[in-house]
N, CA, C and O atoms as CSV, one atom per row, in Angstrom:
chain,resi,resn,atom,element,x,y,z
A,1,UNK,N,N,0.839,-1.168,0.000
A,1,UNK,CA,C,0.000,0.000,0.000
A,1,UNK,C,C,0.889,1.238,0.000
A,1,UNK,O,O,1.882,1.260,0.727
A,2,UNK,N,N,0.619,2.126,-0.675
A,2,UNK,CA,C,0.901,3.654,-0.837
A,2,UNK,C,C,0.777,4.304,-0.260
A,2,UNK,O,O,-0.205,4.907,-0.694
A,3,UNK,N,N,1.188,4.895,0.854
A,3,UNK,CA,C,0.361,6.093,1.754
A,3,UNK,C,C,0.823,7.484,1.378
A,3,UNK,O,O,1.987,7.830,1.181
A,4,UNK,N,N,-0.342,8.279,1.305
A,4,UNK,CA,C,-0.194,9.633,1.266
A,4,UNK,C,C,0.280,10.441,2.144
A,4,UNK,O,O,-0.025,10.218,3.315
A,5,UNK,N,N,1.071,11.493,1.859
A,5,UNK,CA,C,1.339,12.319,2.416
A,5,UNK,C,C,0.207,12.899,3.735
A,5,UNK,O,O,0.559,12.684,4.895
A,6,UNK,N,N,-0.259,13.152,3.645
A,6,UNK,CA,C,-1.634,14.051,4.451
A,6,UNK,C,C,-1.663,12.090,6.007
A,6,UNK,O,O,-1.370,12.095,7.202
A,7,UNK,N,N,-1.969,11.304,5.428
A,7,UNK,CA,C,-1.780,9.850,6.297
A,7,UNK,C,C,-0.280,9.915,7.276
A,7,UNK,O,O,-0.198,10.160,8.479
A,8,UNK,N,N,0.576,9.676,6.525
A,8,UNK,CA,C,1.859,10.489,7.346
A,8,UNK,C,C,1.954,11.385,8.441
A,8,UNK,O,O,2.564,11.215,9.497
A,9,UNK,N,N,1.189,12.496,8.018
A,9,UNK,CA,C,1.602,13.695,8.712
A,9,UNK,C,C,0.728,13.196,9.835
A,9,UNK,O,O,1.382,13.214,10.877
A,10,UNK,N,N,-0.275,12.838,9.987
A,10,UNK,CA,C,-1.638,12.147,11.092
A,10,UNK,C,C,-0.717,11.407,11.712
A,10,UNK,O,O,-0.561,11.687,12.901
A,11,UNK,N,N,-0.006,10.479,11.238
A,11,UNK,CA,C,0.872,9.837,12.022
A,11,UNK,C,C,2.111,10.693,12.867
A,11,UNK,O,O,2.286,10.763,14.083
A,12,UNK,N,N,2.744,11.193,11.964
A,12,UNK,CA,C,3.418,12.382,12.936
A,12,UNK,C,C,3.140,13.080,14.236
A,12,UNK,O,O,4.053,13.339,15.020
A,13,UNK,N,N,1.861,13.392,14.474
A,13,UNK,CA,C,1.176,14.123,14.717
A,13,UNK,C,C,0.641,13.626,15.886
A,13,UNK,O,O,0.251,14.302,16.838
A,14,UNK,N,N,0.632,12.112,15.763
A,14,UNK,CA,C,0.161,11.525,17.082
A,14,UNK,C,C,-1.335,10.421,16.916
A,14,UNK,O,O,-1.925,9.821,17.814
A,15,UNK,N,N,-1.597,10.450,15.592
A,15,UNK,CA,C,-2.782,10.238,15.780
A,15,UNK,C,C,-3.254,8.773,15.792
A,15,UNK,O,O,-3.493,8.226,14.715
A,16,UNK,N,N,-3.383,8.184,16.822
A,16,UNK,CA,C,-4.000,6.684,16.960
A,16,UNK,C,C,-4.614,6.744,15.839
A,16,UNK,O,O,-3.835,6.442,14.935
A,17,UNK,N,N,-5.721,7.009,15.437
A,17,UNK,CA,C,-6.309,6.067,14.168
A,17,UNK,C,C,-5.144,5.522,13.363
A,17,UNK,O,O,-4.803,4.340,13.347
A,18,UNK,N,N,-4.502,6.634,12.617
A,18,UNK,CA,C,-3.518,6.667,11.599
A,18,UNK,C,C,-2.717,5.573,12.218
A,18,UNK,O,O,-2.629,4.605,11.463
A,19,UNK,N,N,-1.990,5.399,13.576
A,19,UNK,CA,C,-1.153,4.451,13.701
A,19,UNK,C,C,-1.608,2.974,13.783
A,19,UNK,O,O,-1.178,1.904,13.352
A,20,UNK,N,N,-2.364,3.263,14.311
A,20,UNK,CA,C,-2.832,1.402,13.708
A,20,UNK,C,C,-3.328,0.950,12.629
A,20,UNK,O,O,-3.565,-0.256,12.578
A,21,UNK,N,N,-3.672,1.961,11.259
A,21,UNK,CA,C,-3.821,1.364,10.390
A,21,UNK,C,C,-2.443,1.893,9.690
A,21,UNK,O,O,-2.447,1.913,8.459
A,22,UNK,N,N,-1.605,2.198,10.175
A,22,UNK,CA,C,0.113,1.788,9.594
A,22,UNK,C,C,0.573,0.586,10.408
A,22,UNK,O,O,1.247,-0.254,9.812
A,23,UNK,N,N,0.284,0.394,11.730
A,23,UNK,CA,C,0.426,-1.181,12.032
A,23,UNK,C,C,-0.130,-2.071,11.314
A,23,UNK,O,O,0.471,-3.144,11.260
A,24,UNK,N,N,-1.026,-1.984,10.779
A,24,UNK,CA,C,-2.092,-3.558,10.634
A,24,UNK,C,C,-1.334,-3.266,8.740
A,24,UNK,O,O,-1.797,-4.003,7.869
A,25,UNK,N,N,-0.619,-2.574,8.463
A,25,UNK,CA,C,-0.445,-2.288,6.747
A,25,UNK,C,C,0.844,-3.374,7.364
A,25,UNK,O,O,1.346,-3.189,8.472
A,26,UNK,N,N,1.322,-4.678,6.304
A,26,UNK,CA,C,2.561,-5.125,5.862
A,26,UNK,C,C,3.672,-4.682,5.238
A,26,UNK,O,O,4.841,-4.813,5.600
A,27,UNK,N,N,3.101,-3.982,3.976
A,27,UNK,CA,C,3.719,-3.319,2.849
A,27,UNK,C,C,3.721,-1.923,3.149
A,27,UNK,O,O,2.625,-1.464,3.471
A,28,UNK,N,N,4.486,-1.305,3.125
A,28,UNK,CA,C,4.434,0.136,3.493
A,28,UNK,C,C,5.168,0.756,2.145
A,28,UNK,O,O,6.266,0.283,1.851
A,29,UNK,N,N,4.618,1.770,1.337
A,29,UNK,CA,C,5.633,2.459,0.645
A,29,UNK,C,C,4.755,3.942,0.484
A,29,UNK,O,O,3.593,4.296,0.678
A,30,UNK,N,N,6.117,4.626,-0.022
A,30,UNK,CA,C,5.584,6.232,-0.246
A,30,UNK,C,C,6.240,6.660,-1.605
A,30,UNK,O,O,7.440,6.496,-1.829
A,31,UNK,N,N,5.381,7.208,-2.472
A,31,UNK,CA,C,6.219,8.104,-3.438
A,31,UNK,C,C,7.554,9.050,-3.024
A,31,UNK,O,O,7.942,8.888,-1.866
A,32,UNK,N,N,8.088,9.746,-3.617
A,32,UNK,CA,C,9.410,10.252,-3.613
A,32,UNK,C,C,8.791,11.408,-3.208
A,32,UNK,O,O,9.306,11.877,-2.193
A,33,UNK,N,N,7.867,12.027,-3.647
A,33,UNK,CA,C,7.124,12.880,-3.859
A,33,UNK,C,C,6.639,13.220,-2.288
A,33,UNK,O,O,6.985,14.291,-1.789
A,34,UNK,N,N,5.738,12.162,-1.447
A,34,UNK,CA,C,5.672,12.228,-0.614
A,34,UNK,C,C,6.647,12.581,0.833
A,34,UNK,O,O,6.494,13.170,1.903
A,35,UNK,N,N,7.608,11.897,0.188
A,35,UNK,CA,C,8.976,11.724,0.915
A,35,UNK,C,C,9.841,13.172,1.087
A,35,UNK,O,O,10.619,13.312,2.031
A,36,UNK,N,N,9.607,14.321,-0.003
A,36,UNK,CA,C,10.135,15.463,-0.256
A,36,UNK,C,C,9.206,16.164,0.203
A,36,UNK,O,O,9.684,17.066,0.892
A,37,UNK,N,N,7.382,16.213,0.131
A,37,UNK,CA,C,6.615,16.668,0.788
A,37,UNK,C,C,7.072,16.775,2.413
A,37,UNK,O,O,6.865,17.863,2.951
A,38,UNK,N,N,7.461,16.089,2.926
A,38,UNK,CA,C,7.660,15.660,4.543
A,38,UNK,C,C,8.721,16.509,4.545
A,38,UNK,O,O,8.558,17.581,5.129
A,39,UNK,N,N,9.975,16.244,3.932
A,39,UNK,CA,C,11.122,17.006,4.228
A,39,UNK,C,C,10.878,18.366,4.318
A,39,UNK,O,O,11.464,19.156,5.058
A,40,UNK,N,N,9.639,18.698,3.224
A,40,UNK,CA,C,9.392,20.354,2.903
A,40,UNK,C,C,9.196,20.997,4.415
A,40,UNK,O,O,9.871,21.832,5.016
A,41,UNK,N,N,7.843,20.178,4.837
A,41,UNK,CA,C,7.582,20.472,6.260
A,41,UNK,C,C,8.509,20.417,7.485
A,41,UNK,O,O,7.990,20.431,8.601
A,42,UNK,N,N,9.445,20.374,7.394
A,42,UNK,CA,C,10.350,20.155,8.232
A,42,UNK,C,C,11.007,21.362,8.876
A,42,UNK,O,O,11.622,22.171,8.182
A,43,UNK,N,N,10.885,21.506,10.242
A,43,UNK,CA,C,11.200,23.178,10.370
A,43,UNK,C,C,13.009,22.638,10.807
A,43,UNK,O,O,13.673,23.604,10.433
A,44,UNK,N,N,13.570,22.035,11.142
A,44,UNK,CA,C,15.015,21.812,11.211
A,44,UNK,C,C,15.523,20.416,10.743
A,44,UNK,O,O,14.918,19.528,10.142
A,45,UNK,N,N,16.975,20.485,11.247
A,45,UNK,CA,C,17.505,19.252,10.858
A,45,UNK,C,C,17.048,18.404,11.527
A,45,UNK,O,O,16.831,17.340,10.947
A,46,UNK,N,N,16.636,18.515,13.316
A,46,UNK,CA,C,16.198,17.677,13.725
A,46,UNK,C,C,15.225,16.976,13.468
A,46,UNK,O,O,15.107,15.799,13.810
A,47,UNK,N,N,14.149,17.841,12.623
A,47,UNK,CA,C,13.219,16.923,12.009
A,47,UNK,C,C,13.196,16.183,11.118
A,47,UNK,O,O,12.615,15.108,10.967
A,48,UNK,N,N,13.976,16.871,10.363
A,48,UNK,CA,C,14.773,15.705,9.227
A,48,UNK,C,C,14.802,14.426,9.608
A,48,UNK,O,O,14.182,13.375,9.445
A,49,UNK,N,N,15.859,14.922,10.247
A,49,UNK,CA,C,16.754,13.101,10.913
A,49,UNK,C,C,15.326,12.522,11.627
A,49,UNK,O,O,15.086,11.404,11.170
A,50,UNK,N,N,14.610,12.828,12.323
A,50,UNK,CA,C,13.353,12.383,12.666
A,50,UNK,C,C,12.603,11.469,11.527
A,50,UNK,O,O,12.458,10.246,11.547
A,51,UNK,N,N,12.219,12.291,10.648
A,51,UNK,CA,C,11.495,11.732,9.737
A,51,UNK,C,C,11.954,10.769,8.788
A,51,UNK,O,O,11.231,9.819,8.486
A,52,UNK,N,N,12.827,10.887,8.404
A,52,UNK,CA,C,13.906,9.594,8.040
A,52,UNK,C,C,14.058,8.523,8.784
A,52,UNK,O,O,14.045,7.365,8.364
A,53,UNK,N,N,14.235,8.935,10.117
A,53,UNK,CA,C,14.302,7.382,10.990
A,53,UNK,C,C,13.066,6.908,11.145
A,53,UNK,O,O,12.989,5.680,11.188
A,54,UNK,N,N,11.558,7.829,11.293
A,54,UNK,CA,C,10.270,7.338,11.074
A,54,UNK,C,C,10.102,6.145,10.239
A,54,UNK,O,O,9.753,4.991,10.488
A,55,UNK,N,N,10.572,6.972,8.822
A,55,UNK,CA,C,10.386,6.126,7.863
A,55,UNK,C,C,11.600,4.622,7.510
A,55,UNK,O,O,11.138,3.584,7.036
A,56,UNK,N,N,12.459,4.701,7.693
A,56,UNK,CA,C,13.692,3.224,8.050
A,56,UNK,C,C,12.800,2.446,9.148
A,56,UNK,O,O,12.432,1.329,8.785
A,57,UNK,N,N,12.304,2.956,10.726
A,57,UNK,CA,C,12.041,2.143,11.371
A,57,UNK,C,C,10.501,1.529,11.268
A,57,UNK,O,O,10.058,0.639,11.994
A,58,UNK,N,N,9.909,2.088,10.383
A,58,UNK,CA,C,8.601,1.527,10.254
A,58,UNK,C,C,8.382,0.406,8.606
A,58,UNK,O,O,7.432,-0.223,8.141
A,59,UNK,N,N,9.635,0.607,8.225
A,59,UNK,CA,C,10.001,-0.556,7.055
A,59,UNK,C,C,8.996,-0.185,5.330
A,59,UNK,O,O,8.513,-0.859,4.420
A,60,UNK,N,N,9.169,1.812,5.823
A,60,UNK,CA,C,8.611,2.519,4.303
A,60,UNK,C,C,10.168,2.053,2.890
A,60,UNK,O,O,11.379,2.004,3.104
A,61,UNK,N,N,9.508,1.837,1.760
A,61,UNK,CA,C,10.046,1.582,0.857
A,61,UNK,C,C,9.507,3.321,0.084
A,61,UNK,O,O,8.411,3.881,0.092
A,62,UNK,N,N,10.560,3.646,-0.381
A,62,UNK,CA,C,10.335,5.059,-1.376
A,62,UNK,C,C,10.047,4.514,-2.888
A,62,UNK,O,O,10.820,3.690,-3.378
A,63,UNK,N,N,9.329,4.819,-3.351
A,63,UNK,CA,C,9.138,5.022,-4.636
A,63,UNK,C,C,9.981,6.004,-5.574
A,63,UNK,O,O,9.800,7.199,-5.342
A,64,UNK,N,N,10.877,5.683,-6.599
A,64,UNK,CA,C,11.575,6.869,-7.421
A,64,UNK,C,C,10.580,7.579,-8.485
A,64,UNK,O,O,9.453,7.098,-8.604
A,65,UNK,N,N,10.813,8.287,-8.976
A,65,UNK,CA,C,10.036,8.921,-10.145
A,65,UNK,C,C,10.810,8.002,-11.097
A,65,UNK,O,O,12.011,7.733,-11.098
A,66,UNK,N,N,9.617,7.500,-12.076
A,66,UNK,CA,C,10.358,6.394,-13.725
A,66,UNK,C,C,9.544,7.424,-14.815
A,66,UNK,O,O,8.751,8.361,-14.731
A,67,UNK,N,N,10.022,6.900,-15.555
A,67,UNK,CA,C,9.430,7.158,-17.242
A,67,UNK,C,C,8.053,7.105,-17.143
A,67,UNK,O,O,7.410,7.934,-17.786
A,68,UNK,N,N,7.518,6.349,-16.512
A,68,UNK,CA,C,6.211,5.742,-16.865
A,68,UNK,C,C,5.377,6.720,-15.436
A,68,UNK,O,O,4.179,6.966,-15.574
A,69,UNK,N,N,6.011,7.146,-14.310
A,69,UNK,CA,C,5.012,7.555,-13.949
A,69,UNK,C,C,5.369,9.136,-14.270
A,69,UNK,O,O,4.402,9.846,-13.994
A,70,UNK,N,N,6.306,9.750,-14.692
A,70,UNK,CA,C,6.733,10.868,-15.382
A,70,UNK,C,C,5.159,11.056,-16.016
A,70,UNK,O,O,4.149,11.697,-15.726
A,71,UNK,N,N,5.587,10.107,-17.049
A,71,UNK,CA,C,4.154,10.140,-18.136
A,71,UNK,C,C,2.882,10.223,-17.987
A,71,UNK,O,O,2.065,11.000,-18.481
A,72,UNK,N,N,2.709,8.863,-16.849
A,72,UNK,CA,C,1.196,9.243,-16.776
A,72,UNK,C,C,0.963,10.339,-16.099
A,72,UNK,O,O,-0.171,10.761,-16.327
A,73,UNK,N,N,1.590,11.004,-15.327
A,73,UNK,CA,C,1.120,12.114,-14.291
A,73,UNK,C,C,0.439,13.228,-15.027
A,73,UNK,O,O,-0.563,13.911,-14.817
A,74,UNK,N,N,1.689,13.138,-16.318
A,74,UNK,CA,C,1.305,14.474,-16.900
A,74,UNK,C,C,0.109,14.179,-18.018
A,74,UNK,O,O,-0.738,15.001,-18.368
A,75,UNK,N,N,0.209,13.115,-18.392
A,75,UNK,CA,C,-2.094,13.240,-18.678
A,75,UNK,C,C,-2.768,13.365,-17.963
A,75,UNK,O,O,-3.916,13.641,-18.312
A,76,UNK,N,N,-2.432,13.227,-16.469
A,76,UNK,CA,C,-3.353,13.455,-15.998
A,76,UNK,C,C,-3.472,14.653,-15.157
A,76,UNK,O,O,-4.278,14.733,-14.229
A,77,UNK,N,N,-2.287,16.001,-15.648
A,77,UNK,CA,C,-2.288,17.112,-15.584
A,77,UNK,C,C,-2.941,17.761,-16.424
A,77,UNK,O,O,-3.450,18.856,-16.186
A,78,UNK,N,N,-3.017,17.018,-17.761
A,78,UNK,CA,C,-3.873,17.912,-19.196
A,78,UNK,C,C,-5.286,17.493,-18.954
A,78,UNK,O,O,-6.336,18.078,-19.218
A,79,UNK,N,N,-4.990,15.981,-18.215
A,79,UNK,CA,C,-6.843,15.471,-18.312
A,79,UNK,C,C,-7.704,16.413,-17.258
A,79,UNK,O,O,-8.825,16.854,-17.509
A,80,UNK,N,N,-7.050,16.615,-16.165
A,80,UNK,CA,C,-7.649,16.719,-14.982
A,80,UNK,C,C,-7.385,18.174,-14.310
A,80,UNK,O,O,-7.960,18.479,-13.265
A,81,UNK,N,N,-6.470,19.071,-14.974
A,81,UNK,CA,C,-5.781,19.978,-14.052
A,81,UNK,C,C,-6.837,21.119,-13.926
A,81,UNK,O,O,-7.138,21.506,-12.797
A,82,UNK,N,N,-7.428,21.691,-15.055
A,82,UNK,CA,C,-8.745,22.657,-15.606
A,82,UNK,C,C,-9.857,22.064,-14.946
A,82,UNK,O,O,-10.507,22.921,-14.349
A,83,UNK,N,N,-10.365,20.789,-14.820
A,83,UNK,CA,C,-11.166,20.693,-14.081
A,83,UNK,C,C,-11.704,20.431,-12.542
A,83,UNK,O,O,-12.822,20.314,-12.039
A,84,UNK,N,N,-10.634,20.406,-12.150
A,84,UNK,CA,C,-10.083,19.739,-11.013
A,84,UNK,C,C,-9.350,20.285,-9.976
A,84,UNK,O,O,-9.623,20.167,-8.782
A,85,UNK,N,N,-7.849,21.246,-10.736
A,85,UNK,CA,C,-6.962,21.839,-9.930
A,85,UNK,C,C,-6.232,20.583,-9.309
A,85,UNK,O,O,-5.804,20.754,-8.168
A,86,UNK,N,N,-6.055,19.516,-9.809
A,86,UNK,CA,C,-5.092,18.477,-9.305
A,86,UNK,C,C,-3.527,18.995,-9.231
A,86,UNK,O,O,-2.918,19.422,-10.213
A,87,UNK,N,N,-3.014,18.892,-7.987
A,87,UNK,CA,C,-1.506,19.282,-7.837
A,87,UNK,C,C,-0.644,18.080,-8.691
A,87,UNK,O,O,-0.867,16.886,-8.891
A,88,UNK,N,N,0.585,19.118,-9.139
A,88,UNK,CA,C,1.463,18.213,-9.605
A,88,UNK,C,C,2.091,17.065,-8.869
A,88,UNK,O,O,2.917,16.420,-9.515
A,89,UNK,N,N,1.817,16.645,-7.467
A,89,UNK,CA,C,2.268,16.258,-6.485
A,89,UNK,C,C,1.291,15.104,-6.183
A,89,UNK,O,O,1.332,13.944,-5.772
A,90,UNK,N,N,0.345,16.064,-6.619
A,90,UNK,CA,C,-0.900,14.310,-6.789
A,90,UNK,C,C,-0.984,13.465,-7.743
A,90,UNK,O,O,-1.104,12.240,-7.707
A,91,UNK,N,N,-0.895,14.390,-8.849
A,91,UNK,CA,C,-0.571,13.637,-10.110
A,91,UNK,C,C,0.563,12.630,-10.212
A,91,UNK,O,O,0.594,11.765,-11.087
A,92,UNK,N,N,1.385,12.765,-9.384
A,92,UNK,CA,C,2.737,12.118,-9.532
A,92,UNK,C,C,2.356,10.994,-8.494
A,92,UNK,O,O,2.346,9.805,-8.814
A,93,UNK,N,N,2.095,11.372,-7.438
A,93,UNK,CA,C,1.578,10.304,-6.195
A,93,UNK,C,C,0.445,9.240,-6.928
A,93,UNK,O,O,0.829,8.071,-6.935
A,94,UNK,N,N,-0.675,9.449,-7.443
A,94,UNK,CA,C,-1.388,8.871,-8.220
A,94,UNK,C,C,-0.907,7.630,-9.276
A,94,UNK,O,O,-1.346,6.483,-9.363
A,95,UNK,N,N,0.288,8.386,-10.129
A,95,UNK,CA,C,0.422,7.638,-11.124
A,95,UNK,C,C,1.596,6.614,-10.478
A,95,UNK,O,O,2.085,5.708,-11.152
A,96,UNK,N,N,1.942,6.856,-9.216
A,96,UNK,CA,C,3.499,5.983,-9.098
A,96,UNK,C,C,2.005,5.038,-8.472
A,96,UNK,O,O,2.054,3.944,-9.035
A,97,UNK,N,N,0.978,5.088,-7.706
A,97,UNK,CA,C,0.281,4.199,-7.827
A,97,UNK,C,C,0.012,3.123,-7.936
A,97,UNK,O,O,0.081,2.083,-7.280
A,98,UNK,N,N,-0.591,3.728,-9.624
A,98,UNK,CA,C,-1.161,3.085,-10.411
A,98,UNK,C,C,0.347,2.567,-11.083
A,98,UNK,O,O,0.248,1.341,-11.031
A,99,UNK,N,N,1.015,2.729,-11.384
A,99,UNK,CA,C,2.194,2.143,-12.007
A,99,UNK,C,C,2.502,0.937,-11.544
A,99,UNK,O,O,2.592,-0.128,-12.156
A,100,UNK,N,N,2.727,1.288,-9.916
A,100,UNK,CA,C,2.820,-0.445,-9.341
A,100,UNK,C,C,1.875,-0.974,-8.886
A,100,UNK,O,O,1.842,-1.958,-8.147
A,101,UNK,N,N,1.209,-0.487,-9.211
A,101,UNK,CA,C,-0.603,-1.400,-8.726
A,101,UNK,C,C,-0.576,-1.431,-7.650
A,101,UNK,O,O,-0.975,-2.543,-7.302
A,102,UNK,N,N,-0.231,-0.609,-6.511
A,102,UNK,CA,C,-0.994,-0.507,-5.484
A,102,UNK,C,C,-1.900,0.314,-5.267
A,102,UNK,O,O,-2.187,1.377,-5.818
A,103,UNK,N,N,-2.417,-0.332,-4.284
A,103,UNK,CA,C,-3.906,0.923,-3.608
A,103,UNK,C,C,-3.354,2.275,-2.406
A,103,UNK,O,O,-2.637,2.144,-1.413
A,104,UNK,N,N,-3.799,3.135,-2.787
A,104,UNK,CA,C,-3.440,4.542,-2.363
A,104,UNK,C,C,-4.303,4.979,-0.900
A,104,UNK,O,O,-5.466,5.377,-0.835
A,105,UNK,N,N,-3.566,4.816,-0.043
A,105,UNK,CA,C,-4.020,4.987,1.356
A,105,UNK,C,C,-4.399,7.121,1.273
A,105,UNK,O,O,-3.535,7.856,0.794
A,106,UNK,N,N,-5.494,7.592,1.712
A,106,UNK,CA,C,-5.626,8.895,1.850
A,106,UNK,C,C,-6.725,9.329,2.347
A,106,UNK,O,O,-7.756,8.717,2.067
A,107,UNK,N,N,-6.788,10.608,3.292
A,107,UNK,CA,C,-7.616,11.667,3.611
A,107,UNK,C,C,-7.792,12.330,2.854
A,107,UNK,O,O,-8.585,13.173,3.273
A,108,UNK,N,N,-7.451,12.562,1.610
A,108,UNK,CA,C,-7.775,13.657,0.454
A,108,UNK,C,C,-8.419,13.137,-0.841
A,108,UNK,O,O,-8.257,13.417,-2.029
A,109,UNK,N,N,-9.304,12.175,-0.096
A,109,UNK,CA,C,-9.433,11.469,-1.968
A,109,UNK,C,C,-10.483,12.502,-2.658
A,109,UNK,O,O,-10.643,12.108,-3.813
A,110,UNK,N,N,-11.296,13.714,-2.404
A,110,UNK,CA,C,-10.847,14.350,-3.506
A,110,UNK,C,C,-10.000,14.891,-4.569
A,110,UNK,O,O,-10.157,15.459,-5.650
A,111,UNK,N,N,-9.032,14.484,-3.823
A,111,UNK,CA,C,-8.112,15.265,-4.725
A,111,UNK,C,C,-7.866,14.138,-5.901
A,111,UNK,O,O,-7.322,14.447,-6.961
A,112,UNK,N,N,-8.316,12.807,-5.613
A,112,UNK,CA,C,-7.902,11.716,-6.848
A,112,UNK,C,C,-8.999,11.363,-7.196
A,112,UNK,O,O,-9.022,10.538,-8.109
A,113,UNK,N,N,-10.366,11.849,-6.602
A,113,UNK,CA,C,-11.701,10.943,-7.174
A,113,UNK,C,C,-11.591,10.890,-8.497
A,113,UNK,O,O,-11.701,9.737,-8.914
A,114,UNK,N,N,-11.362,11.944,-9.573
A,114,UNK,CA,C,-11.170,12.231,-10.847
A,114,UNK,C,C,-10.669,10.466,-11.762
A,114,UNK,O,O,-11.245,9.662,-12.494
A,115,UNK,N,N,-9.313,10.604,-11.141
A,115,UNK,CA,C,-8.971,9.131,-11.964
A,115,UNK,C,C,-9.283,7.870,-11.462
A,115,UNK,O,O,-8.785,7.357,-10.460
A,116,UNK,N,N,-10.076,7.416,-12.154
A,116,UNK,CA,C,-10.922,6.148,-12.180
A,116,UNK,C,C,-10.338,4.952,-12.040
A,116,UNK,O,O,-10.860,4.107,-11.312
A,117,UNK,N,N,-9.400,4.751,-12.583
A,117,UNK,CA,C,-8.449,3.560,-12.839
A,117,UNK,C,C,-7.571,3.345,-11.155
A,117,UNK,O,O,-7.096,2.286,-10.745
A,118,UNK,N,N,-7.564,4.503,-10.526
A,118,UNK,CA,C,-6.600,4.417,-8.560
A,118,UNK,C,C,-7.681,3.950,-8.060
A,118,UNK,O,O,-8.814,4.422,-8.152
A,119,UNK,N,N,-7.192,2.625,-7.304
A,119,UNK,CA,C,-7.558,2.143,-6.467
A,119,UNK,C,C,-7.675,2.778,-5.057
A,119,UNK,O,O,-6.683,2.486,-4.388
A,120,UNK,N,N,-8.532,3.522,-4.414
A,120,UNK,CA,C,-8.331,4.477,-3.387
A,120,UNK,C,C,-8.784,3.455,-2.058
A,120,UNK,O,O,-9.570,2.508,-2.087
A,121,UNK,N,N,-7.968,4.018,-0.842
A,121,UNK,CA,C,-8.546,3.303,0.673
A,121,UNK,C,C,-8.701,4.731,1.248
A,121,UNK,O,O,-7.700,5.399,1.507
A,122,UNK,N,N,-9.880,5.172,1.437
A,122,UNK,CA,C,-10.012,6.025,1.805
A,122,UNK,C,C,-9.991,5.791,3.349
A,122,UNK,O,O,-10.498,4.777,3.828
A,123,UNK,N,N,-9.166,7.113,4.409
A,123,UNK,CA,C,-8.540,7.203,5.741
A,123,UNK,C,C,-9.621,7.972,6.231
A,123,UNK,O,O,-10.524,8.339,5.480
A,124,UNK,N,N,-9.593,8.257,7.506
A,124,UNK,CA,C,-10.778,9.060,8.348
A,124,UNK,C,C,-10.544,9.558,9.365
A,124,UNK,O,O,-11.467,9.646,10.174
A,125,UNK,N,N,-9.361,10.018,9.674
A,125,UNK,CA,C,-9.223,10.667,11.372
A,125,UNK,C,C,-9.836,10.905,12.132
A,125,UNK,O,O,-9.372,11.338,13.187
């Protein structure tokens, strides 16, 4: 499973729901995307190094940006961006996805209802 950024930060944050459904997840991974999202938020180094060891000790696998989710993101910047306002950040989170066929853990599934083909688990704090 994929978890979103916005799922993360709930976890950060303290939030029992979020942590037990990152316990009861096997597979843990995050886009790159996500992974640079977190860093963004980061008001020092200490959080850095924090969030990095978050992610090593809870056994997250990163996702790189490939060719293929390069690509799809950006149809689904032309498909979706005018109607939608989909961030480039979703678009990219979305398509690394759908690229490896997993299902996309999130509190924001507006922001992906649009593409049909993501498998969404929608979260609930």
């Amino acid at each position: 499973m994929i978890f979103d950024t916005d799922v993360l930060i709930w976890v950060l944050c303290g939030n029992a729901k979020a942590a037990r459904v990152l316990d009861r997840t096997d597979e843990r991974a995050i886009s790159v995307v996500t992974y640079m999202e977190l860093l963004q938020g980061a008001r020092d180094k200490r959080e850095i190094k924090a969030i990095k060891s978050f992610l090593v000790d809870m056994g997250f696998s990163v996702l790189p940006l490939s060719e293929d989710i390069g690509h799809r993101a950006s149809i689904y910047m032309e498909e979706y961006n005018l109607a939608t306002s989909i961030s480039m950040g979703d678009a990219l989170i979305a398509a690394a996805a759908i690229e490896t066929n997993e299902q996309l853990l999130t509190a924001n599934d507006k922001h992906y209802k649009t593409i049909k083909e993501l498998d969404i688990k929608r979260f609930r704090p």
